[in-house]
C-alpha positions as CSV (number, residue, x, y, z in Angstrom):
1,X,0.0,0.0,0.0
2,X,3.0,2.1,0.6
3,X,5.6,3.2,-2.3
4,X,9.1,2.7,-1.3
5,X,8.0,0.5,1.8
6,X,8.4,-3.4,2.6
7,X,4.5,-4.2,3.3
8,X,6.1,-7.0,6.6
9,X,4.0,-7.4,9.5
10,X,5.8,-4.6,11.3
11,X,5.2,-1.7,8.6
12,X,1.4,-3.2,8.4
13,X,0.8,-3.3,12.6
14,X,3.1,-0.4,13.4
15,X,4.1,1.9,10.6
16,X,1.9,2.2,7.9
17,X,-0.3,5.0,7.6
18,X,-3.3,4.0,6.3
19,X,-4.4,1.9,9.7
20,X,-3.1,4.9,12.0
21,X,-6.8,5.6,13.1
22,X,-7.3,1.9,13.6
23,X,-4.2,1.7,15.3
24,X,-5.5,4.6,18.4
25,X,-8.9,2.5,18.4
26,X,-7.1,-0.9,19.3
27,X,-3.4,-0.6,20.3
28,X,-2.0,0.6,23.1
29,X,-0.7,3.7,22.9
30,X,2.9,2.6,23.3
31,X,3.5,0.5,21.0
32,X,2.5,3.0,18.2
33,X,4.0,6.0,19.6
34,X,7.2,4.8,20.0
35,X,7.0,2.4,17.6
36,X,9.8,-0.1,17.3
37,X,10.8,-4.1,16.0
38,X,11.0,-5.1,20.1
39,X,7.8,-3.9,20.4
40,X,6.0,-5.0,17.6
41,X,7.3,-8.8,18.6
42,X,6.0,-8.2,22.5
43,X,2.6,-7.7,21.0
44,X,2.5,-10.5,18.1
45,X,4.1,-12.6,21.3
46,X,1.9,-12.1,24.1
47,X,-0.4,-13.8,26.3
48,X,-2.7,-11.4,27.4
49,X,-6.3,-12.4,26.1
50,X,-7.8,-8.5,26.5
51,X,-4.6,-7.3,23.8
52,X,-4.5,-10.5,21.9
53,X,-8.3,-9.9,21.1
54,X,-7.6,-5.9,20.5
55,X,-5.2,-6.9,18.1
56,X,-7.6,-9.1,16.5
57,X,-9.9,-6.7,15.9
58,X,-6.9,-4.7,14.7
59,X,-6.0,-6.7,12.0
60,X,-9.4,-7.5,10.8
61,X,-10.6,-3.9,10.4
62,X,-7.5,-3.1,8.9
63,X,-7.8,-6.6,6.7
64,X,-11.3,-5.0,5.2
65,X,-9.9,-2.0,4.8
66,X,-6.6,-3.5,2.5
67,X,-8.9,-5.1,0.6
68,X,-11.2,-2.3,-0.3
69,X,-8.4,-0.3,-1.3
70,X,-7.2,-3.1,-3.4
71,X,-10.0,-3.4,-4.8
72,X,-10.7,0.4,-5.6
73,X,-7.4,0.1,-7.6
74,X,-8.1,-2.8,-9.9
């Protein structure tokens, strides 16, 4: 989605600014403020339900919204 960027898993949960309002709704503020590789791994690791589900939600609102894009450029 972003010219001149590597579309990983950190640029899509942490970087990228097409899910930034996404990101306020479901992440904790510190790991997008700050944002960095230790602490995108702390969240894709963890074992807390209530941020495991957040960041569920997170990917799949920013999952539909990908794909609408995507679709909007075909």
């Amino acid at each position: 989605m972003c010219s001149n960027e590597v579309e990983d898993e950190y640029h899509f949960v942490i970087k990228c600014p097409l899910y930034d309002d996404i990101r306020i709704q479901f992440l904790n503020r510190n790991i997008y403020s700050r944002p960095s590789m230790e602490k995108c791994i702390s969240l894709l690791k963890s074992d807390y339900t209530n941020i495991l589900v957040k960041f569920s939600k997170f990917i799949c609102v920013a999952m539909i919204r990908r794909n609408e894009i995507s679709i909007g450029d075909l």
